[in-house]
N, C-alpha and C positions, 0 to 999 in steps of 0.2 A: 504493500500500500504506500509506503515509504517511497518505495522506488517511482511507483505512478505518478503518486502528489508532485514529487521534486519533475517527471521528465513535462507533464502538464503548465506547471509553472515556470518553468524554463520557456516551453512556449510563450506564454503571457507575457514575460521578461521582453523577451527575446520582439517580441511586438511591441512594447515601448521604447523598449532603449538600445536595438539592435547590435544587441551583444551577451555572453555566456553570465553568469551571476560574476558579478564585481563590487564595489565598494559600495555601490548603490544599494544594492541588495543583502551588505551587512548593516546599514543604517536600518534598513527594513524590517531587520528583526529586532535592533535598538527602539527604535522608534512605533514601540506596537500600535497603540492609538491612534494615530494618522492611520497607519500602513492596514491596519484590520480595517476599519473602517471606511477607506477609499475603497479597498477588495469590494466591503458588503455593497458597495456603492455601484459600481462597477461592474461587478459579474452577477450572473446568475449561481452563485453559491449552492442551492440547495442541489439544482442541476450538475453542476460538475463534479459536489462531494459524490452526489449518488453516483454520478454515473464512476467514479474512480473505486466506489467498495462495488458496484456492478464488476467493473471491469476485474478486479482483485479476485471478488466470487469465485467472478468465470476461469482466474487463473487457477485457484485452489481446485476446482474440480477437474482442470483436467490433469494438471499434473497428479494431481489424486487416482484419474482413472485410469492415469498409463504410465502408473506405480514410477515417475518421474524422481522422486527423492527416495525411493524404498533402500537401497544402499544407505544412503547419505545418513537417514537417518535411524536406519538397526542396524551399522555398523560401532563394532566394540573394539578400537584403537588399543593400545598397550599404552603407558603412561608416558613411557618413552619416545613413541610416537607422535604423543599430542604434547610434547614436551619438544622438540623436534621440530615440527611444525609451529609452534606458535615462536620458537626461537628464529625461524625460516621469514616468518611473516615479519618479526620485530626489528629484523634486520634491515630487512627490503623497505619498511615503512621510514627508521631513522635516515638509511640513505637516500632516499628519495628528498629528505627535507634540505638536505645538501646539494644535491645533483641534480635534481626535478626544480623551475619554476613556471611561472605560467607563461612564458614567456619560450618555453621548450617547443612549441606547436606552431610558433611564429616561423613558417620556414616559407611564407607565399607574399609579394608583396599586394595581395590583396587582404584587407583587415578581415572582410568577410567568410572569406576562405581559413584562416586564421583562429576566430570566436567559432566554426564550426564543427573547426577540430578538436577543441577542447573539451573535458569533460566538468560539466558544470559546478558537481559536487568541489572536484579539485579548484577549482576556479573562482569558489566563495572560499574555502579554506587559504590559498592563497592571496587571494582581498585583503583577509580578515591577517593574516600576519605580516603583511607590505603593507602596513595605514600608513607610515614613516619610513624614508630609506635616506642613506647618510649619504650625501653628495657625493663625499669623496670616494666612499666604498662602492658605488655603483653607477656613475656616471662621470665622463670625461673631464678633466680640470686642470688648471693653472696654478702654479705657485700664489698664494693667497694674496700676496703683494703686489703681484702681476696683475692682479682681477679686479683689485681696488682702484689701482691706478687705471687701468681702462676705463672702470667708470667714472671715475672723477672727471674723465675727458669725454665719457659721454653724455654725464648730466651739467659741464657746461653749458653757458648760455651766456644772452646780452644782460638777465639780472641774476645771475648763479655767482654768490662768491664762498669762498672757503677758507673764512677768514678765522677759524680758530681751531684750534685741535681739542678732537670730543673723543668718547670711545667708541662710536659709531663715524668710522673715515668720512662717510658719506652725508654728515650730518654738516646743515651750510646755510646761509641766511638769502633769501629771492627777496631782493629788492621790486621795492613798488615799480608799476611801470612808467607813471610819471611821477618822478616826487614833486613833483611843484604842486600836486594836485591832491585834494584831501579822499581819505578813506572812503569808500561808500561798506557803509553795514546795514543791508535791508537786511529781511528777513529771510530765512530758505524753507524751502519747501523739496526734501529730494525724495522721488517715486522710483523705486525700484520696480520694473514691473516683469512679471515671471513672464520667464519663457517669448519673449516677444521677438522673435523675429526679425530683421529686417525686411526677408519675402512676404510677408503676410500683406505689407504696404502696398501690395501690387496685386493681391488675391481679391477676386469677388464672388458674392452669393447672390444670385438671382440678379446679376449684371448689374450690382451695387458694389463698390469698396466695402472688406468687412473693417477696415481702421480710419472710416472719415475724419475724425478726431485726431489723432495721427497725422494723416494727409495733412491737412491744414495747418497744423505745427508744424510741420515742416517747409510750409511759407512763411508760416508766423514767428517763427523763433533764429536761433539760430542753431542750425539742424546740421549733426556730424553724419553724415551718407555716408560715410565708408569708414565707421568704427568695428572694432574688433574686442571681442569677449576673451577674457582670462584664460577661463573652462567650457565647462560644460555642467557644472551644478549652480543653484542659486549660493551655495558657503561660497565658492571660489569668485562670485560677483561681488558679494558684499568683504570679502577679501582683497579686492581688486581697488576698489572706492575706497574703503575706508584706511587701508595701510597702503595704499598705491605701490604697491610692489607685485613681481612676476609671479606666479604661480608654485611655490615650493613641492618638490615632489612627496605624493604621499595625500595622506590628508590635506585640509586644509586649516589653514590658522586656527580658523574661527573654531575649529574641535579640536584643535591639542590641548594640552597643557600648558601652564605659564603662558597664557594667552593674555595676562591683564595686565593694566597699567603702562601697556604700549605707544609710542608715540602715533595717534592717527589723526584723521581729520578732525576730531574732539579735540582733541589737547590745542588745534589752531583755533579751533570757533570760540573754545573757551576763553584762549589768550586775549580774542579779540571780544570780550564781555556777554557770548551769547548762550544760552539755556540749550540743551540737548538734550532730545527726546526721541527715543524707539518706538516706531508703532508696528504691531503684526498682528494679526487677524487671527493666528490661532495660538496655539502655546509654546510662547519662544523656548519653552525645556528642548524644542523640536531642534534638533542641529545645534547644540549647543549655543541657541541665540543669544540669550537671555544673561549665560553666563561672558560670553565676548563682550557685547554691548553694554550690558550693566556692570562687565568689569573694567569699561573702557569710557568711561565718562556721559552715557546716556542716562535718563531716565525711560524707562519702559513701559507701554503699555499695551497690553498683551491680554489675549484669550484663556487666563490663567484656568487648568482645571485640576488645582491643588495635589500636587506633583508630590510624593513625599520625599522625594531627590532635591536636595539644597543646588539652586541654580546662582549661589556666590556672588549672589547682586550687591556693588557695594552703591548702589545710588538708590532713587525709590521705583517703586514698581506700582502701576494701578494697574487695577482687571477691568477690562471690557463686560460692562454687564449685560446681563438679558434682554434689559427693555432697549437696549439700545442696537439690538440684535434683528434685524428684519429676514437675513437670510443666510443660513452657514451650512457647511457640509464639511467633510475630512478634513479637509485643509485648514477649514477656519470660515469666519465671518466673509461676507460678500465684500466684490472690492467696493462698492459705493456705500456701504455700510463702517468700513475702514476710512473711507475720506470723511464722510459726515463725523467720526470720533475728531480726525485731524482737526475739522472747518472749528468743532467747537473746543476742544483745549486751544487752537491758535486766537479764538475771541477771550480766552480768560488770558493769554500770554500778553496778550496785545492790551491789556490793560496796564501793565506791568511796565510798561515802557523798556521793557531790557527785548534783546532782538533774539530769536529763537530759529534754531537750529531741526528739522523734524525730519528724520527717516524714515520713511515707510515702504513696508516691505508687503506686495499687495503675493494675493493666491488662487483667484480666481482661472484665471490661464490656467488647468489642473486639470489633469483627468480625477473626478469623475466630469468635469466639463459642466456643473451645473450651477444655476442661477436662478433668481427670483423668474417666474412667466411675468410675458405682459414690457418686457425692458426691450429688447428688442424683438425683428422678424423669424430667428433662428431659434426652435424651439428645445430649450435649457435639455440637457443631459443627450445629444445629438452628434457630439464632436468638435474636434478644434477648433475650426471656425465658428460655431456660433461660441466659443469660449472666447477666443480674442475678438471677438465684436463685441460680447459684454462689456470685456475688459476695457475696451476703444469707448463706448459709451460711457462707460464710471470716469472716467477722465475727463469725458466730455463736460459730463454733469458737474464734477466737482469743480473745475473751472467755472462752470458759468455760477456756480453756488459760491466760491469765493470773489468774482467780481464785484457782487457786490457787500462784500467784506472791507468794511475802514481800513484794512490793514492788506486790502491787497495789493495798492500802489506803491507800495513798500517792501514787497515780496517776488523776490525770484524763483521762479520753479524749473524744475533740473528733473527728467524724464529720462530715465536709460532702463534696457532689458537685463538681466542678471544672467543671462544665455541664452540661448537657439531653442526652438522648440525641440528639433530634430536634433543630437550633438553626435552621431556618430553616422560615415558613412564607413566606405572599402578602404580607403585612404585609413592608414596610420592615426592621422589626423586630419579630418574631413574641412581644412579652410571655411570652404560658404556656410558651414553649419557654426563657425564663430561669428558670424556679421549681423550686428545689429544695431539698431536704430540711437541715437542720442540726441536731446533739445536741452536746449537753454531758453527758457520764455520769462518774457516780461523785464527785461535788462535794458533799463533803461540808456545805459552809457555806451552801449555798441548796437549798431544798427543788424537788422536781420539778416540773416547769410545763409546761404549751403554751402559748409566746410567739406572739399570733395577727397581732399589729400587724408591720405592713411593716419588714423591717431587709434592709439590705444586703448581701452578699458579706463588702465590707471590713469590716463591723462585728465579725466572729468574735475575732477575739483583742483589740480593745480594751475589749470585753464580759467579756472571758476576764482580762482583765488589771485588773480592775474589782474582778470579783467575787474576786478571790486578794488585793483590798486592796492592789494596789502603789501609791507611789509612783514616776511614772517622768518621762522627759523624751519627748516625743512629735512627731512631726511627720505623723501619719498622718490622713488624710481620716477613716478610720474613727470612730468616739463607741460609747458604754456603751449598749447597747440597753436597760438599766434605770433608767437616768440620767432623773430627775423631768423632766428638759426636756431630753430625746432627740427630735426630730422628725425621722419616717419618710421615707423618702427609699431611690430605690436607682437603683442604673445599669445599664441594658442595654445594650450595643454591640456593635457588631460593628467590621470591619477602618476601614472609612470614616463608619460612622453613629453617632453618639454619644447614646446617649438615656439619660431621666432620668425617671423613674415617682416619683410622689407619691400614693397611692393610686389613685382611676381615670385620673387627668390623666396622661401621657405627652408627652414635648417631644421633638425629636430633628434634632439639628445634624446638617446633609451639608456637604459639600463645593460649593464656589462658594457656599460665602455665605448658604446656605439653610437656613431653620428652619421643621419646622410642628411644629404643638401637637394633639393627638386626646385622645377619649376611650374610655378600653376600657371596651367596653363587651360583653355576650356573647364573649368571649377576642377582639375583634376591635375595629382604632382605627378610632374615626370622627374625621373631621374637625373641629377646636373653634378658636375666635379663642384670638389669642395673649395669654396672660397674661405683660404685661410684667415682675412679680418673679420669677415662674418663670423667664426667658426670661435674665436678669440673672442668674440662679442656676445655671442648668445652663451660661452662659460662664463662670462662674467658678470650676464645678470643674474643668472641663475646662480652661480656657484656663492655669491658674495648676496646675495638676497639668504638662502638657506645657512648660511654661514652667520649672519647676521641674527635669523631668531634663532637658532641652536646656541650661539654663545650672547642668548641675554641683550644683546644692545639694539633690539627694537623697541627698546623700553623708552619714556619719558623721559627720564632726565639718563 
């Protein structure tokens, strides 16, 4: 039955996230609550248990009828036999954890060819012991000194100075970009919104755009066309934003350890006098949110549903209550149901006269795909598309519900997707499946644009923190995407493969030591000789980012 359930559910796997069980699918069993209850959502449950003890039945009876185990099991072994064999099996198992990783079946450069030949059971079991792997030990690198100084000359710039020595090399002070000109501190409003695509913006339903709202920020704002995602999970997005740095192999920040008191986008907002606050629609104990953000200078408020796991919040935390609840499922509260919380803490902030900082993390975009009826054409639990037109509508909505908010003319809002709906094709690493949408609206001091040149994930708020003129002190990968000698650059990864796009050129560090370099070309890498600065480049964000929270100095001070 065992065996049924796991080849069944592999199927299912294997249809959202076109690949064998991996780290995703250890969160799965961490994170019961979400994960059971998306299932109930989702499938027809009573149908598939039944039909798997049907199918089980039917296997017992026939191996039953054609005495299939009759050996197996009225055989009488000698002690030494079974003493023999089990030292036989104990052998093979210990060396296999040496000799065997998941990474043994990689012999095609097709990915898909690849996830097919692995067996699934091994393939959660090796997830679950590669959360974390040590740079050094497992991927290509530089004398440590060597890596530092490469970046210190990549995160040059016309306001990058490196005017003091820290224990963080890379820690440096970005001048304003005009001093002669005073601060601007509105207020921010940043929307993570899941899984959003940048294709979606081109998709229609019934010969309508499913992201009209979208669409038109992207007139209205100033709109990055051709940004690129961290990862492939929403941790590695809010990883991306908040400590502007490359993708660490392994897990992601936001669920290690020694995860608090980091230098991030808090520790600036706070400098500059503003209130910080977390919003999530379901129970940030989900991916370790709760503890990252409440241990990094947020205040939280969250779908709490009394966890008896301490989430080591060291700021305050309020619950999203019931009456303020119009429509939730797995994931959490609906996303216009999460703005309406936002619209109204940002009216009790806005009395306060201090300027505020609000994160929110929306969940709508989700399988099971479902939403209030009655909000749009696309009828709720149906599929992606009517998920990201919900989600395009609660945007909409909360927009026109904060314009006429006293404290909208004073507020900047900042739109980016946390990754691709789709994150895996045959490729290694699937390029088009990192590209997604990014706005900056309502900025008064720079006029609307489509920014068409390559920017990264990490570049959002030090672009953002650019353009408001701060002076600050910095230790983030990210750079000014309008900075005269900004050069384009971004990161795709996934849990083990680390890659680094420079317009068509793509490079990407695996594990055991291996590097190749491609060209995308038609959304697809062909094979290309290794360009040795590239190759010096992409170990040096990588190697000295990882190096950097392993020895502590992504910390504050």
């Amino acid at each position: 039955m065992i065996i049924y359930f796991t080849f069944f559910a592999e199927v299912t796997f294997w249809d959202e996230f076109k690949s064998r069980f991996n780290f995703i699918a250890v969160d799965y069993l961490i994170y019961t609550y979400e994960v059971v209850k998306n299932i109930q959502e989702s499938y027809p449950l009573p149908i598939l248990v039944g039909g798997i003890v049907l199918i089980t039945g039917l296997t017992l009876f026939i191996t039953k009828k054609r005495n299939v185990f009759y050996d197996t099991f009225n055989s009488k072994p000698k002690t030494s036999q079974k003493i023999g064999v089990f030292a036989l099996n104990l052998i093979l198992v210990i060396g296999s954890l040496y000799v065997l990783n998941n990474d043994s079946s990689s012999t095609s450069e097709n990915r898909y060819n690849n996830e097919i030949s692995k067996a699934g059971i091994f393939s959660f079991f090796s997830a679950f012991r590669n959360n974390h792997l040590k740079f050094d030990e497992h991927y290509k690198s530089l004398p440590i000194e060597q890596a530092f100084a490469q970046m210190k000359s990549e995160l040059q710039d016309s306001k990058t100075v490196f005017d003091q020595q820290y224990k963080n090399p890379l820690r440096r002070t970005i001048l304003a970009t005009n001093p002669s000109q005073p601060e601007q501190k509105p207020n921010v409003i940043f929307v993570m919104m899941e899984s959003m695509s940048s294709s979606f913006m081109k998709e229609e339903y019934n010969g309508k755009p499913i992201t009209p709202t979208l669409n038109d920020l992207a007139n209205n704002s100033i709109y990055f066309s051709n940004m690129f995602a961290n990862g492939t999970r929403t941790v590695r997005g809010m990883e991306a934003v908040t400590l502007s740095i490359p993708p660490t192999p392994g897990n992601s920040i936001v669920k290690r350890v020694d995860n608090q008191n980091l230098y991030t986008i808090s520790t600036v907002f706070k400098a500059k006098g503003y209130e910080n606050m977390f919003f999530y629609g379901g129970d940030g104990y989900f991916d370790n949110m709760n503890a990252f953000f409440g241990g990094n200078g947020f205040d939280i408020y969250d779908r709490g549903r009394g966890s008896i796991l301490s989430d080591k919040i060291n700021t305050n935390r309020y619950n999203i209550n019931d009456n303020e609840v119009k429509f939730e499922n797995a994931w959490g509260i609906a996303d216009d149901d999460i703005y309406r919380k936002v619209l109204n803490v940002a009216d009790q902030k806005h009395k306060t006269k201090q300027p505020f900082f609000a994160f929110v993390m929306t969940t709508s975009n989700h399988k099971p795909y479902t939403y209030k009826d009655g909000k749009i054409d696309i009828p709720s639990g149906t599929g992606r598309p009517g998920a990201v037109k919900y989600a395009d509508y609660a945007i909409g909505d909360f927009l026109a519900q904060a314009k006429k908010k006293p404290w909208f003319t004073n507020t900047v809002f900042v739109f980016i997707a946390d990754h691709c709906a789709s994150s895996a094709g045959k490729d290694a690493i699937d390029v088009k499946n990192h590209h997604i949408p990014a706005f900056i609206y309502n900025l008064k001091s720079r006029p609307n644009e489509n920014v068409s040149k390559e920017v990264a994930q990490i570049d959002i708020f030090p672009t953002l923190f650019s353009l408001f003129n701060w002076k600050y002190t910095s230790q983030f990968y990210g750079k000014d995407a309008f900075d005269p000698q900004y050069q384009s650059r971004s990161f795709v990864g996934t849990y083990i493969k680390l890659g680094m796009k420079k317009g068509d050129d793509v490079i990407i560090l695996s594990d055991q030591k291996k590097i190749n370099q491609y060209k995308w070309t038609d959304l697809n890498l062909k094979d290309a000789p290794i360009d040795p600065k590239f190759e010096r480049s992409i170990i040096s964000n990588y190697q000295t980012a990882d190096y950097l929270f392993s020895n502590k100095l992504l910390n504050e001070k």
